[in-house]
N, C-alpha and C positions, 0 to 999 in steps of 0.2 A: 241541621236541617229542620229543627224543631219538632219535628215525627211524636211528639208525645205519647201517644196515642200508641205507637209501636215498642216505645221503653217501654212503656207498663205492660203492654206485652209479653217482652223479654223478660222484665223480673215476674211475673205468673208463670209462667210457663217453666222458668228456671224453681221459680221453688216449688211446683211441682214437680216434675222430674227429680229435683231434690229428695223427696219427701218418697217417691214411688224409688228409690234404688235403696234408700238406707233402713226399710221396714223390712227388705230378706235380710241386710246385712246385721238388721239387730238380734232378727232369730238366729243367725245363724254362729257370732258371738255367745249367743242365750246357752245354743247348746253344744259347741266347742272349747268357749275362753278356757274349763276346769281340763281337760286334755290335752292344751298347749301347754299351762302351766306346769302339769306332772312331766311336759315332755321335757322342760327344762331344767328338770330337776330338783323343783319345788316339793315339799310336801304337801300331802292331801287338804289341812288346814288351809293352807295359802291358796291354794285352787277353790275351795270352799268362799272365802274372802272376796277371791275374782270373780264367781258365778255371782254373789250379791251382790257387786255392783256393778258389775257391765251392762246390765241392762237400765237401771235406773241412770247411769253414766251416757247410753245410746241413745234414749229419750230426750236427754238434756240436750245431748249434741245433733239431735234432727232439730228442737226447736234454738237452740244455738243459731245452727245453721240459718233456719228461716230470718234469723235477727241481726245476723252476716248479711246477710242478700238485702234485706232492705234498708240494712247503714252504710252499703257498697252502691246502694241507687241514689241515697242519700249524699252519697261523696260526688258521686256521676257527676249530678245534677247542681254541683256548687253550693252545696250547704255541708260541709266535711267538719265545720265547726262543731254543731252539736254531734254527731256520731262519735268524733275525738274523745268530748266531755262524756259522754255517756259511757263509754268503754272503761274511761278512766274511774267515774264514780262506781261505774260495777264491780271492777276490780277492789278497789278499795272497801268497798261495802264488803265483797266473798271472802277477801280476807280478813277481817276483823270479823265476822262471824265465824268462820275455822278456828282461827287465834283462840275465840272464846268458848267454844263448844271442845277444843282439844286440850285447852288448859284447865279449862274446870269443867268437870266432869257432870254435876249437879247443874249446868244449865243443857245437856243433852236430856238427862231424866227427864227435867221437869218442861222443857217443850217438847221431845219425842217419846219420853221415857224407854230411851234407850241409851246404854252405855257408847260412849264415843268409836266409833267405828267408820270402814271407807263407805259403808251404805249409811250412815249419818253425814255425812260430807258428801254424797252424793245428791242427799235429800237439799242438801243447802244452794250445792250447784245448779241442781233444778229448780228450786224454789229461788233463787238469785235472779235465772236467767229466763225462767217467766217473768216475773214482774219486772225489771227489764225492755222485755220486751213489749210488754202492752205501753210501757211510759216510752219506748221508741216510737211505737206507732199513732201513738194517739197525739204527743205534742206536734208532731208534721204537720199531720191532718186537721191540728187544732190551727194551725197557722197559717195551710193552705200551701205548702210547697208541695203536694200531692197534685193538686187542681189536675185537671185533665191529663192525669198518668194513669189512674186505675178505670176500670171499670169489671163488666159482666162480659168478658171476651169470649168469644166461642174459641175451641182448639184449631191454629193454624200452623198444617203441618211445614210450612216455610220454615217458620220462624223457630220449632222444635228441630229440623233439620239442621239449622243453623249452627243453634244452641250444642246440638251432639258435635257436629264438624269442628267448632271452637274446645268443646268443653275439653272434647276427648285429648289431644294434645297439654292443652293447660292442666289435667287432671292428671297427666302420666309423669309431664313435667312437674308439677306438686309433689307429686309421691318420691322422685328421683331426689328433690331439690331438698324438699322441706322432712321428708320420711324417710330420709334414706339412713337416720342414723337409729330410727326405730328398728328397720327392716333388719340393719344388723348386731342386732341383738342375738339375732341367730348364732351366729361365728361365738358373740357373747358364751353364750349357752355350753360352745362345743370345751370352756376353759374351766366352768365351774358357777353351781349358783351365787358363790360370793361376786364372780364377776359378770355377772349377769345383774345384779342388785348395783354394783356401782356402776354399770355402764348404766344405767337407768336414772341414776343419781345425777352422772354425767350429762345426762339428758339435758335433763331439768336445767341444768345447766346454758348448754345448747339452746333450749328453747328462747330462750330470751337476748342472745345472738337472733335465732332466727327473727325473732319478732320485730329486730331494729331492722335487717333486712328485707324482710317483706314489708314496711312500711316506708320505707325508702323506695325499692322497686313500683310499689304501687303507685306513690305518687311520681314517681317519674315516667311510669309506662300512660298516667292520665294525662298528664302535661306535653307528654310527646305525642303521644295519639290526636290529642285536642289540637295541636297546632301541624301535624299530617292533615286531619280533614279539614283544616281552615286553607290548605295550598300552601302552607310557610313552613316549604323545606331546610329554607336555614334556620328561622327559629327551633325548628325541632333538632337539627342538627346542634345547636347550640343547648339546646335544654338536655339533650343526652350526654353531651359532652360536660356539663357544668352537674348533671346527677350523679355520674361516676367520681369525678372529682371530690365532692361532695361526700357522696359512700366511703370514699377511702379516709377523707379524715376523720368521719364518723364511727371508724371501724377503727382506724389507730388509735382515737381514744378511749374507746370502750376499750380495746384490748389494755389498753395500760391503767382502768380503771381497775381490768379485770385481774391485773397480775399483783397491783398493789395491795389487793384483798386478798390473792391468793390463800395467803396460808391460815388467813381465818377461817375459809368456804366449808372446809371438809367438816368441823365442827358442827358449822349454822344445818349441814345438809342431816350429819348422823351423828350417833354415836358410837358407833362400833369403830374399835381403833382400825381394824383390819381393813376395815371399806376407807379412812381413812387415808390409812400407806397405800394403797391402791391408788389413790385421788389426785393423790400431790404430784407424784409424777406426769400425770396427764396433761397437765396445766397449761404448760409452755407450748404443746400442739396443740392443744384447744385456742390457745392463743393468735398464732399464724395460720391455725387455719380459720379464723374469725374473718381476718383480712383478707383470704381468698374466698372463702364461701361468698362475703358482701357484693366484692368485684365482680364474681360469674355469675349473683343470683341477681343482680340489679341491670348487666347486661343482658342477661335471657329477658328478662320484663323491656327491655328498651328495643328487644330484637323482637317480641311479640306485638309491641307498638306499632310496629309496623308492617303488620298482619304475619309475619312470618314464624307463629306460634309450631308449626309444623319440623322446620327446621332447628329453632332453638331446644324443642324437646326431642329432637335426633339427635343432637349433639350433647345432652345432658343424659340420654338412653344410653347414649356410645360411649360416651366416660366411666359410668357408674358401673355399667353390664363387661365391659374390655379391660375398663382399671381398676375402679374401688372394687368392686367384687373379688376377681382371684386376687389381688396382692391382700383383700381381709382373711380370704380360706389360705391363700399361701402361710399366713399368720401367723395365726390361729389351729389351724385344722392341722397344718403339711407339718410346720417348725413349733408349734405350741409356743411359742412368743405371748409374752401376757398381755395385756391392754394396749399396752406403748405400741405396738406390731398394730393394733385394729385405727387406733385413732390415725396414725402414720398411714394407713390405707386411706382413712376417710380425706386427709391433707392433702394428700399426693392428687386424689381423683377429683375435688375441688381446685386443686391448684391447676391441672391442666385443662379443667373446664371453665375458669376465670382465664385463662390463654387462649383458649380457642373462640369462646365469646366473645372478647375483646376483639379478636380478630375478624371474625365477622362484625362485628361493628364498627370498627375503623374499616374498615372496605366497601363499606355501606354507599350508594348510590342514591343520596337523600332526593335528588330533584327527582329519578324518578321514580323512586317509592313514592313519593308525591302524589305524582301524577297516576301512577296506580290506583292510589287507594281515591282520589277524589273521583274518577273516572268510575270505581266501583258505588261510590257512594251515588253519584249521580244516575248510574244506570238502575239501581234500585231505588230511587223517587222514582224516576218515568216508571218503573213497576207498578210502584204504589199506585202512582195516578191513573195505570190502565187499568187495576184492579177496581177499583171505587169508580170509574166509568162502568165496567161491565156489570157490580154491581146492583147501581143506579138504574142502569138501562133494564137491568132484569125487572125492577120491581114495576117499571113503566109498561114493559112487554103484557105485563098479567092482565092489563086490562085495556086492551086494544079494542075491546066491544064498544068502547066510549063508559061506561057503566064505571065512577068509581066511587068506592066506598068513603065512609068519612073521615078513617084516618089509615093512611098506610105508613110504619112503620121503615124509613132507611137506614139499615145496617149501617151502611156504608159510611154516609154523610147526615148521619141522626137528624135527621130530617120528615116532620110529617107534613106530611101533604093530604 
């Protein structure tokens, strides 16, 4: 619709409301994280450890976030090249600065003078992803794919409306999809600190599964969305149908990337033997379930595409809360089953949420999800254009005396007259 003027709306508004939900959630980390710690079993030390750095870690991650939002405006908007590169060289840069402050110890002294610690690497992650992000912002802007997206917006509660209606669904479905293997760390907890420290290892692990998945999903939920509101129900059908396909071979070969490494990982991660034996065993359901997390997390993005954010995180609520959850406390908690029990929960609840997505997708009525959403896109332009009439008209009304001044300011249609 070309609305420009309404996108830089959306990302202001969005990284505000960003920025106002994560400032209780950093106090409230600031003075909990050392209580959760002890509650799992950690000692006093290690809780000590987390209170230094959760908060310089929360900081990073609100201005993180700010530099998310505007490399996701940046993709929107058909410049996803540089955000790509940028992602990559930061990555690159935070590791080889970690690399070098954790290996030698004498280049912490002598730029922090302090001994290598997680609040010396959190100093890094912050200090990374500022600079970062002023070189996000300023090459755009230096080249003009900004032009008429930002400005001095007043708050319009429309478009915050919108943003909560949207977010909230996408926010619960994140947490289920993307955090649902944090969240059970708890069950973690109820087996022992040792497996509490590997499921965490395990993570890490995970994370970077996750990461080939949400950038998969995302750009298929962009290319399918983009051709809903252009009226091209079967391209879209065709672009969803060729993303999936796509994920899946993406995922079979990571997974056999990931099996052929296997038995080095546990090494590169620790060296405690014991977190070790723990690790190896996992592998093989880390594995299959790589290939079904991809399938149900790249159909929720393709079932979102087509406004129906609401239902795809019902059906990711209803798998995780019905299945992954009791078969991890049945586990864990009821049978004390080690690891092997918790990750077979997280498989099982992914595998039949890559089935029931799929299935909504294949039942999908693309002409007239279609016609839905262009129908919606079109009833909010006529919006726009009453709104910027009424306006207009207001600023003419003020001076009905005949008497007007010599410059009156339009809101609306920046316009002086």
């Amino acid at each position: 619709a070309e609305n420009y003027e309404m996108v830089g709306r959306y990302v202001q508004t969005a990284c505000t409301i960003f920025v106002l939900c994560e400032i209780p959630m950093t106090f409230f980390w600031g003075e909990y994280i050392g209580k959760v710690i002890l509650w799992m079993g950690f000692e006093e030390s290690v809780a000590d450890l987390a209170h230094t750095y959760v908060l310089i870690s929360m900081v990073a991650g609100i201005i993180g976030g700010l530099h998310q939002a505007f490399m996701d405006f940046l993709e929107v908007v058909e410049h996803e090249t540089f955000p790509n590169i940028l992602y990559c060289v930061s990555a690159v840069v935070e590791t080889i600065f970690v690399a070098l402050f954790a290996l030698y110890p004498q280049v912490s002294m002598a730029v922090f003078g302090l001994e290598p610690s997680l609040f010396v690497f959190g100093l890094i992650f912050l200090i990374n992803t500022i600079i970062f992000l002023f070189i996000g912002i300023i090459i755009p802007y230096y080249k003009g794919w900004c032009t008429g997206y930002f400005g001095l917006y007043l708050p319009d509660m429309s478009v915050v409306k919108l943003l909560f209606n949207t977010a909230m669904p996408l926010a619960v479905g994140g947490i289920l999809s993307y955090a649902e293997w944090e969240i059970l760390i708890v069950f973690a907890a109820a087996l022992g600190p040792a497996e509490v420290a590997t499921w965490g290892l395990l993570g890490s692990i995970w994370n970077v599964f996750e990461s080939t998945t949400s950038s998969i999903g995302s750009a298929a939920e962009v290319r399918c969305a983009y051709q809903f509101g252009q009226g091209r129900p079967a391209l879209a059908k065709l672009s969803a149908y060729k993303s999936m396909f796509i994920s899946v071979l993406i995922s079979i070969w990571c997974t056999a990337v990931f099996l052929s490494v296997s038995g080095d990982i546990p090494g590169w991660l620790t060296k405690d033997e014991t977190i070790q034996k723990m690790l190896v065993p996992l592998f093989p359901l880390i594995a299959l379930g790589q290939v079904t997390m991809t399938m149900g997390m790249v159909a929720w993005a393709l079932i979102g595409a087509q406004g129906r954010y609401r239902l795809a995180t019902s059906i990711a609520t209803g798998c995780s809360l019905l299945i992954t959850t009791p078969v991890a406390a049945l586990m864990t908690i009821v049978w004390r089953i080690n690891l092997q029990g918790l990750t077979f929960a997280v498989v099982i609840g992914y595998t039949v949420t890559a089935m029931c997505m799929s299935t909504v997708l294949l039942m999908t009525d693309w002409e007239r999800r279609a016609k839905k959403i262009t129908d919606k896109m079109a009833a909010e332009e006529d919006s726009g254009t009453d709104d910027e009439s009424e306006e207009q008209k207001c600023v003419w009304d003020v001076h009905e005396d005949g008497v007007r001044p010599k410059y009156v300011d339009c809101f609306a249609c920046n316009y002086v007259v």
